[in-house]
Backbone bond lengths (Angstrom), bond angles and torsions (degrees), N, CA, C in turn:
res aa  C-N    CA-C-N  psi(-1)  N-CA   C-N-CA  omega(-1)  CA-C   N-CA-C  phi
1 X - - - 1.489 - - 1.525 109.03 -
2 X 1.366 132.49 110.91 0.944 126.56 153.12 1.669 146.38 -52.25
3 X 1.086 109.84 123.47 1.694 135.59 -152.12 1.168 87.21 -25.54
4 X 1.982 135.46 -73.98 1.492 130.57 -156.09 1.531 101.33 -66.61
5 X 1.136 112.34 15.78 1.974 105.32 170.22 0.821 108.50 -114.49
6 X 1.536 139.81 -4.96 1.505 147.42 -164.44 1.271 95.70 -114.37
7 X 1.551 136.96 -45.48 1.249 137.48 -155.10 1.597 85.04 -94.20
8 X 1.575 149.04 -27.18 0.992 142.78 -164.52 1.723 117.35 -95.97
9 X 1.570 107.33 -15.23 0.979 131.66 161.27 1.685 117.30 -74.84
10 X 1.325 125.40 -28.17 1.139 118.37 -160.91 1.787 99.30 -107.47
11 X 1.466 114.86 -16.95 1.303 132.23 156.14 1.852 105.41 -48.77
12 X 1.143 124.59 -59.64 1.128 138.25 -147.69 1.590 91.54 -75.37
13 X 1.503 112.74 -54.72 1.544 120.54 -179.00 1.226 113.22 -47.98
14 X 1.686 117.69 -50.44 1.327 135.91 -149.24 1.890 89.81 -79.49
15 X 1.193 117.69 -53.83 1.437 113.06 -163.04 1.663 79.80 -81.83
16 X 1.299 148.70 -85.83 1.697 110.97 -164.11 1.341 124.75 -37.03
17 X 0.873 121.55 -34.20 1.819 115.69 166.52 1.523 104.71 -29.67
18 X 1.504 102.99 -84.70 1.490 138.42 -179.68 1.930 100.87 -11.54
19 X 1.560 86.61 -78.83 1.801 85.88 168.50 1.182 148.05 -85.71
20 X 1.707 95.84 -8.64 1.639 70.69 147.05 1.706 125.57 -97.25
21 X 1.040 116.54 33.65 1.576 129.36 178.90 1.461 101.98 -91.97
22 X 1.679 106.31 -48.32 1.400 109.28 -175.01 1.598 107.56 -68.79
23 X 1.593 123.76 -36.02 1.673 127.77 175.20 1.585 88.64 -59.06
24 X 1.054 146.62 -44.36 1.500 136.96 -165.44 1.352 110.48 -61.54
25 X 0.987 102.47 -68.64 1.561 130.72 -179.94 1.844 117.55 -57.18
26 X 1.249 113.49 -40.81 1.189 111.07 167.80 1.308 129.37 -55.88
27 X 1.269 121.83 128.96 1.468 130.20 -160.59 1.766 105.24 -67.17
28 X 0.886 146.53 99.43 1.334 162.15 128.01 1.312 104.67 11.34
29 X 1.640 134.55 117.66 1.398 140.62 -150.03 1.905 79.13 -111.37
30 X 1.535 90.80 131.13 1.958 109.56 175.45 1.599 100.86 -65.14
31 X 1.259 122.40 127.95 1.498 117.88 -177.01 1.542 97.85 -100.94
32 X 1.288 104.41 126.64 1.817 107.61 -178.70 1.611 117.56 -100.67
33 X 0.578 85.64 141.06 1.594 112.38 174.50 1.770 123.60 -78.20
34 X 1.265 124.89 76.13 1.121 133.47 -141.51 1.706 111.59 -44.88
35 X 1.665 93.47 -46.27 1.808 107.01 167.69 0.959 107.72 -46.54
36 X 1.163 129.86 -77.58 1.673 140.27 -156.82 1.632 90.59 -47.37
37 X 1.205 122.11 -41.69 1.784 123.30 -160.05 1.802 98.96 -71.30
38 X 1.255 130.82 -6.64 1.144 154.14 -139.11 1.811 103.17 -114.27
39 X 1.401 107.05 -29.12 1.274 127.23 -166.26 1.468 113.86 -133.01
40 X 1.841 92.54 143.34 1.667 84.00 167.62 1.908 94.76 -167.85
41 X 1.140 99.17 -169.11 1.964 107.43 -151.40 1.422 106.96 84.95
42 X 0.923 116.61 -170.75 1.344 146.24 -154.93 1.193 122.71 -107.31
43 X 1.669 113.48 77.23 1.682 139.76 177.31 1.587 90.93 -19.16
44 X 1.510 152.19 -32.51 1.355 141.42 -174.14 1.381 109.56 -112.09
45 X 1.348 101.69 32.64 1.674 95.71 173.96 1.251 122.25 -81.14
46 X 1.593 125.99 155.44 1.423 123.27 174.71 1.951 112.12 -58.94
47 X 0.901 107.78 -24.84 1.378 111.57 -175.18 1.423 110.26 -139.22
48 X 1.586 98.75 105.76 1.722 122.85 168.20 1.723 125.33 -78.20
49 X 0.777 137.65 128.48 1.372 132.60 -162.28 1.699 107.05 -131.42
50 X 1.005 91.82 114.31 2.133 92.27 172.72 1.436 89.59 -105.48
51 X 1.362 117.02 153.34 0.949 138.00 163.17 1.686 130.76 -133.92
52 X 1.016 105.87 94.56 1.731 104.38 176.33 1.592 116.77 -90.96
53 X 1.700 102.34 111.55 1.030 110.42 148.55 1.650 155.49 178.87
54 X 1.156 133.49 -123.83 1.531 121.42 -151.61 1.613 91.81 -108.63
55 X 1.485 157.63 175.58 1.080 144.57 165.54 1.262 110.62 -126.64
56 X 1.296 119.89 -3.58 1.547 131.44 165.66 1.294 115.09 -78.00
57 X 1.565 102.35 -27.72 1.757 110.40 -162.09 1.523 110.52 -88.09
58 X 1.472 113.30 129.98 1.849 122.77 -166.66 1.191 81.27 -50.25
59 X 1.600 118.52 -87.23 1.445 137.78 -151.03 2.194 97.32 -17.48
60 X 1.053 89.18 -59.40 1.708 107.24 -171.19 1.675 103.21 -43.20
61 X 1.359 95.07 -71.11 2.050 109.47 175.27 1.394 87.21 -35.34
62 X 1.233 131.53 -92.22 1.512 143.42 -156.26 1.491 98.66 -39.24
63 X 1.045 129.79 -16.54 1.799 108.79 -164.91 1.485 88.84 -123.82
64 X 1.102 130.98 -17.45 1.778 126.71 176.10 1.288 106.12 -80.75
65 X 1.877 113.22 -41.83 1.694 103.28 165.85 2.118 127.40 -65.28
66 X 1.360 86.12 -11.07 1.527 94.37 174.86 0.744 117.49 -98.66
67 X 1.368 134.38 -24.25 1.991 122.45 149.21 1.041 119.90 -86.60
68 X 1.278 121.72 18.54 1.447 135.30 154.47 1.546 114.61 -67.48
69 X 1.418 118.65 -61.69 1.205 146.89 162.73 1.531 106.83 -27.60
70 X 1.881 97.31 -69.66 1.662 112.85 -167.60 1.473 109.16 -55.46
71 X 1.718 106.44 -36.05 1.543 103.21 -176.79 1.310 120.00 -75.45
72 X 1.600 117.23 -20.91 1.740 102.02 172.77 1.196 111.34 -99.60
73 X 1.611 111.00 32.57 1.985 110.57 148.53 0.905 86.83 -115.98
74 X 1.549 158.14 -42.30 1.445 137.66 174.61 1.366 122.80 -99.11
75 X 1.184 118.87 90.25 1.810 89.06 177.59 1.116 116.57 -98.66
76 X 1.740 106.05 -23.14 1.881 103.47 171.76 1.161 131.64 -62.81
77 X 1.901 103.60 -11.81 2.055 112.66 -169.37 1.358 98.42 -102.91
78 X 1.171 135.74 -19.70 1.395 139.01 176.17 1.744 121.10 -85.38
79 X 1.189 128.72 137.50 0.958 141.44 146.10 1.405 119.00 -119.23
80 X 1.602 110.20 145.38 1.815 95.55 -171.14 1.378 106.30 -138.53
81 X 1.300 139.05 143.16 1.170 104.35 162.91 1.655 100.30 -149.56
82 X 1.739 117.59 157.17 1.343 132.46 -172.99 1.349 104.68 -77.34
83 X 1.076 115.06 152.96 1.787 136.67 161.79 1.731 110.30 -147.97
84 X 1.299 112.29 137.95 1.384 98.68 169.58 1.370 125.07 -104.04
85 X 1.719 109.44 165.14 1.132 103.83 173.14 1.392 117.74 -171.88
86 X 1.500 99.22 77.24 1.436 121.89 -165.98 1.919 122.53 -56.81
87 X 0.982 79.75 152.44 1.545 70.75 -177.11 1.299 113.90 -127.91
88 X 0.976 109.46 93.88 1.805 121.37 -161.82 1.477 110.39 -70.86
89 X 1.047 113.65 -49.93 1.431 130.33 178.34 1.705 109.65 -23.74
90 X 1.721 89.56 -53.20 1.927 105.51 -178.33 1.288 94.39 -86.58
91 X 1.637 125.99 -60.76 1.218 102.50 -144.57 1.614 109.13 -112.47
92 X 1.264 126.46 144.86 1.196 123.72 -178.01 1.864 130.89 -70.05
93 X 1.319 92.79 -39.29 1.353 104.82 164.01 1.883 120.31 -92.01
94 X 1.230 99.31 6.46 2.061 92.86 177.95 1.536 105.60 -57.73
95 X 1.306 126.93 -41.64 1.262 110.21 -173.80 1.675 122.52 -89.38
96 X 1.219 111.63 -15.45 1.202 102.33 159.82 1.752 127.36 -77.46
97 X 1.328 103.55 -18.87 1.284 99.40 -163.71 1.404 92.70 -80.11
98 X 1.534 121.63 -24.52 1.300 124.31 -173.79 1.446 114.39 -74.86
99 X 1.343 117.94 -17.30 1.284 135.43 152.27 1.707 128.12 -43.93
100 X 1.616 100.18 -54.14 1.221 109.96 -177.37 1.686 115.49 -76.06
101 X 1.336 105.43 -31.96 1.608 110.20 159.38 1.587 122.68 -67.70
102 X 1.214 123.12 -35.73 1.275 120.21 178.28 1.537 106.41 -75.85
103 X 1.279 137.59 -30.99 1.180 137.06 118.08 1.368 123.75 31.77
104 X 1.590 95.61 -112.27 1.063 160.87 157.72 1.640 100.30 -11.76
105 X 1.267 118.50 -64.85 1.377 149.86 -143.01 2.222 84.81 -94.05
106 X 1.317 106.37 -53.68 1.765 113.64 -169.99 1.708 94.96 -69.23
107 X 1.212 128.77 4.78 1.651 144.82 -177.74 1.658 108.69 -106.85
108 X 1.207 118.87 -34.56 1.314 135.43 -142.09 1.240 131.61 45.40
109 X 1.342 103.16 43.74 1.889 115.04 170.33 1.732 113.78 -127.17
110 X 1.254 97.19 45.06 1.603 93.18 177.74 1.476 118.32 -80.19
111 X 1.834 112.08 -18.98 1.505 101.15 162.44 1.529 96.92 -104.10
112 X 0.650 124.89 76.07 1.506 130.73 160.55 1.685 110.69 -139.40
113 X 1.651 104.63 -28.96 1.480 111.31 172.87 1.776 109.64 -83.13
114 X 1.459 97.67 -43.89 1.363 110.54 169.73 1.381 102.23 -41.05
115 X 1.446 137.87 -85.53 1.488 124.28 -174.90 1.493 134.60 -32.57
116 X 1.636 115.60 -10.97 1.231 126.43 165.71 1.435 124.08 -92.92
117 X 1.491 100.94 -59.15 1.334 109.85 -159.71 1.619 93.32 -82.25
118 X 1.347 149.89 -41.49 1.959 118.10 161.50 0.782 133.13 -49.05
119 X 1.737 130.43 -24.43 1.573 121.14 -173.93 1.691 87.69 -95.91
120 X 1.134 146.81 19.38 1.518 134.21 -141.22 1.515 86.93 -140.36
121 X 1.855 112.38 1.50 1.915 103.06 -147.16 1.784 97.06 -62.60
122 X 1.557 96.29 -42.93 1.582 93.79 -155.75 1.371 114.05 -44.78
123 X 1.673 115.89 -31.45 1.510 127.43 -129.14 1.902 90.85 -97.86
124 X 1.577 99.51 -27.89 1.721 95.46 -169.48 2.012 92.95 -107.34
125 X 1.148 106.62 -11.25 1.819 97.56 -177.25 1.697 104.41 -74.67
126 X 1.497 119.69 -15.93 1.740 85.15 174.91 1.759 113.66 -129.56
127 X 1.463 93.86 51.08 1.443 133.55 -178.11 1.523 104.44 -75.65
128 X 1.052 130.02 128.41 2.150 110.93 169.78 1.273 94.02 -77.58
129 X 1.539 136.93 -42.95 1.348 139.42 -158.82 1.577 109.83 -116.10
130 X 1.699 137.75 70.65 0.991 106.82 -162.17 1.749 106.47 -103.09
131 X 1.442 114.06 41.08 1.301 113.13 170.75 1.502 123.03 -58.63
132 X 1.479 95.68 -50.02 1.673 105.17 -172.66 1.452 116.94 -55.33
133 X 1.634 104.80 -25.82 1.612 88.90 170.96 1.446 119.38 -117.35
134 X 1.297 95.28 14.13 1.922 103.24 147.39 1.613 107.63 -71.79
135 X 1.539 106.24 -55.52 1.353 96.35 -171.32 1.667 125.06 -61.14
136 X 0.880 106.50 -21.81 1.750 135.65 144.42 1.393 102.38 -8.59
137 X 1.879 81.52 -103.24 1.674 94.12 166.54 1.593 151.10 -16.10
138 X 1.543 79.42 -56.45 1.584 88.79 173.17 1.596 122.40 -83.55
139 X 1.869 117.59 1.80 1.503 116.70 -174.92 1.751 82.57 -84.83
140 X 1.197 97.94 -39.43 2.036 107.13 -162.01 1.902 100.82 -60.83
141 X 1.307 115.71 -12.47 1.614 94.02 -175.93 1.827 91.89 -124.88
142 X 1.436 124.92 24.17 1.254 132.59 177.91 1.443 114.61 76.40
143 X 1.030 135.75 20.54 1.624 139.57 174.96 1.569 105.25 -36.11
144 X 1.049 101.88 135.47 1.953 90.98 169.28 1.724 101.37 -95.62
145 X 1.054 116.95 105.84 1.471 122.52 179.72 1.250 129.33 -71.46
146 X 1.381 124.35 5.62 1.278 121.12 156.69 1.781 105.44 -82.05
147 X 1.224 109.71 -37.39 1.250 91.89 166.29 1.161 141.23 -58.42
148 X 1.476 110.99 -42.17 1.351 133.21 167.42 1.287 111.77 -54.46
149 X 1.311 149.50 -10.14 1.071 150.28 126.75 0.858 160.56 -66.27
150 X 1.740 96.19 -6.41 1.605 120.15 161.15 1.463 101.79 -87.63
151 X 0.849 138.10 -50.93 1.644 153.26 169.43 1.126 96.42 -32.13
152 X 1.703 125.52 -70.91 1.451 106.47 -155.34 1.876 111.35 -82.47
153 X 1.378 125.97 0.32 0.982 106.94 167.08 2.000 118.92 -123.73
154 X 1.468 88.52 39.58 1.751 106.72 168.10 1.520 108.45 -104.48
155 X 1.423 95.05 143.22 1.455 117.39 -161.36 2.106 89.88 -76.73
156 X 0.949 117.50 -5.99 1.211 113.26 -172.85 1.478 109.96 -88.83
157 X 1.323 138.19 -25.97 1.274 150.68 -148.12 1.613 75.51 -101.38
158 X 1.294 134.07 -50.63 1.650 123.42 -148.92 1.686 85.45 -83.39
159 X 1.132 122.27 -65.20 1.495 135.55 -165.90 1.830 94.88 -34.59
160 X 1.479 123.87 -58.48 1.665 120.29 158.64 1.362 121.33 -30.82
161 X 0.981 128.50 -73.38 1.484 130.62 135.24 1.660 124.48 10.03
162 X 1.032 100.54 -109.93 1.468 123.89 164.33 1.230 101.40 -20.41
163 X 1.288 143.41 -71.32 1.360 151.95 -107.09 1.521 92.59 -111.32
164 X 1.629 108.96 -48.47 1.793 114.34 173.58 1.653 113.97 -67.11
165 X 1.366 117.94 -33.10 1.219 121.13 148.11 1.367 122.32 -22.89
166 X 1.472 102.45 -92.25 1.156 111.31 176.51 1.454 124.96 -40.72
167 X 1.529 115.12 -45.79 1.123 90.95 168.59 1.430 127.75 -90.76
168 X 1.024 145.04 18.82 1.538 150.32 130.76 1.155 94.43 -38.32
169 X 1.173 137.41 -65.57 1.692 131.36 -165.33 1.505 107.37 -74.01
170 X 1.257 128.37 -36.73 1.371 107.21 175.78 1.846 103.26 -61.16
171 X 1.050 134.38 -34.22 1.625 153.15 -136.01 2.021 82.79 -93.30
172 X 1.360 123.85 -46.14 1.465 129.44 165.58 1.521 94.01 106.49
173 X 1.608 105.52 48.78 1.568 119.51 149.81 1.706 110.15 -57.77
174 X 0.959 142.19 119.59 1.629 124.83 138.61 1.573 125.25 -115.83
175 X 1.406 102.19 16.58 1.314 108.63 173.95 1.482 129.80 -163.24
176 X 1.187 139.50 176.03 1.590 128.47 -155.49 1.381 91.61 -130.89
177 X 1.534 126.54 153.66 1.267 117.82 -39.39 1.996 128.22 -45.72
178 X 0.895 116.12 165.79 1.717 102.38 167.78 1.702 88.55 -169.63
179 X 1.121 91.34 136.90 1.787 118.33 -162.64 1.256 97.15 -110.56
180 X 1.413 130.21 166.71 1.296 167.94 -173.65 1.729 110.92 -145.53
181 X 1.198 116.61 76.95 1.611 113.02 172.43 1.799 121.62 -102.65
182 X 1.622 89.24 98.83 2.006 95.52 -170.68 2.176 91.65 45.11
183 X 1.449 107.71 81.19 1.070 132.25 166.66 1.796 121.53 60.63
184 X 1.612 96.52 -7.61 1.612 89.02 -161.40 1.356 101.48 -103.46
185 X 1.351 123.31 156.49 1.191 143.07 -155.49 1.631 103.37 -88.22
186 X 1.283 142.99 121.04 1.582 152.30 -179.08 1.278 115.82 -132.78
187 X 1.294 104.13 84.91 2.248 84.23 -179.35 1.717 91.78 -104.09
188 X 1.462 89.57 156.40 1.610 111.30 168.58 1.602 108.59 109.95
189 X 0.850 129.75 154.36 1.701 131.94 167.74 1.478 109.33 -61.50
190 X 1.028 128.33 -69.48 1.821 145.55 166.70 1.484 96.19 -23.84
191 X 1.393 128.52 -72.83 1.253 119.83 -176.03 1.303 115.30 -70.02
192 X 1.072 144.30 -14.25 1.795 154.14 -160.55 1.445 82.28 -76.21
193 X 2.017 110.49 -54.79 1.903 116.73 -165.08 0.975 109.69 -33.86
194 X 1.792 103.48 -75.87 1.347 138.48 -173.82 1.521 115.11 -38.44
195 X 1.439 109.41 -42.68 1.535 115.39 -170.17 1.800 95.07 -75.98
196 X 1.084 126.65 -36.84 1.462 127.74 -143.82 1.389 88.66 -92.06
197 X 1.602 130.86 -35.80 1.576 139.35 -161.97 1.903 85.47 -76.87
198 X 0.953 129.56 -29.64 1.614 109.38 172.98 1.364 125.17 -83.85
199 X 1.502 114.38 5.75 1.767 125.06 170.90 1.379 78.77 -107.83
200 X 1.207 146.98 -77.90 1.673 151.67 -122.49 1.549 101.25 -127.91
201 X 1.816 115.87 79.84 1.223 89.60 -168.26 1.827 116.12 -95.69
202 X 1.507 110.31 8.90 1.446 155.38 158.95 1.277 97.16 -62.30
203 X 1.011 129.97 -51.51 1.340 121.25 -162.85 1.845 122.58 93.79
């Protein structure tokens, strides 16, 4: 074997070594689970909470900022978790915004968008275009936006969507907010109170 085939051979070995040392060694990216990103408290809490709903719709803002509240006096008795279920019909932006959370959520920052875009509803709901300050949003909590742009125009992100929809409606959703408290059915803000003042009567 001549020398520049031996020395060119041992090049070849030496740099595959190299990478696959670095594939070894490289830290392994956490693969999320978009649901789970959807939820948070304490999977063994006395009080489980589903929540289906619209992100355009006040009623909705108003009852996500109030178990917002409830959860940083409880976070060990609460568990909560999102489902959507836009209501296009009323609102013009429910499905996109539900977009930017499902998003959001395949990132693991769906409450991180959540802290903007509900207290923010009034300012982007009578917007014709309120992408630009979603997309906003998502530079301000680090979104990687090429992703975020594959997301929002894959048929897979809506089909999530759709699908929690639907089943809210098989479940005999017909309106937003509508709660799930340890299995029982609560729609409206007023009843969410009432229901929650018999776990938390402190508040």
């Amino acid at each position: 074997m001549k020398k520049w085939q031996l020395t060119l051979g041992l090049v070849v070995v030496l740099v595959g070594a190299v990478v696959g040392a670095k594939i070894l060694l490289a830290p392994k990216q956490a693969v999320i689970n978009p649901q789970d990103a959807r939820a948070k408290g304490n999977p063994h809490a006395r009080v489980k909470i589903v929540e289906f709903v619209d992100f355009q719709c006040p009623a909705c803002a108003w009852g996500i900022e109030y178990l917002k509240t409830l959860f940083a006096r409880h976070p060990n008795d609460l568990y909560i978790q999102v489902r959507y279920f836009p209501l296009t019909s009323l609102h013009r932006h429910a499905l996109i915004s539900a977009l930017y959370s499902e998003c959001a959520a395949r990132q693991g920052k769906f409450w991180a968008l959540d802290e903007l875009m509900i207290p923010q509803q009034s300012q982007w709901a009578p917007l014709i275009n309120p992408q630009p300050v979603f997309d906003a949003m998502a530079r301000q909590i680090g979104m990687d936006m090429g992703q975020l742009n594959s997301c929002l125009g894959s048929e897979d992100a809506r089909k999530v969507i759709n699908d929690e929809k639907s089943m809210g409606q098989s479940l005999g959703i017909a309106s937003t907010p509508t709660y799930f408290i340890n299995n029982k059915m609560v729609v409206g803000t007023k009843s969410l109170q009432e229901e929650m003042k018999t776990y938390f009567p402190k508040g």
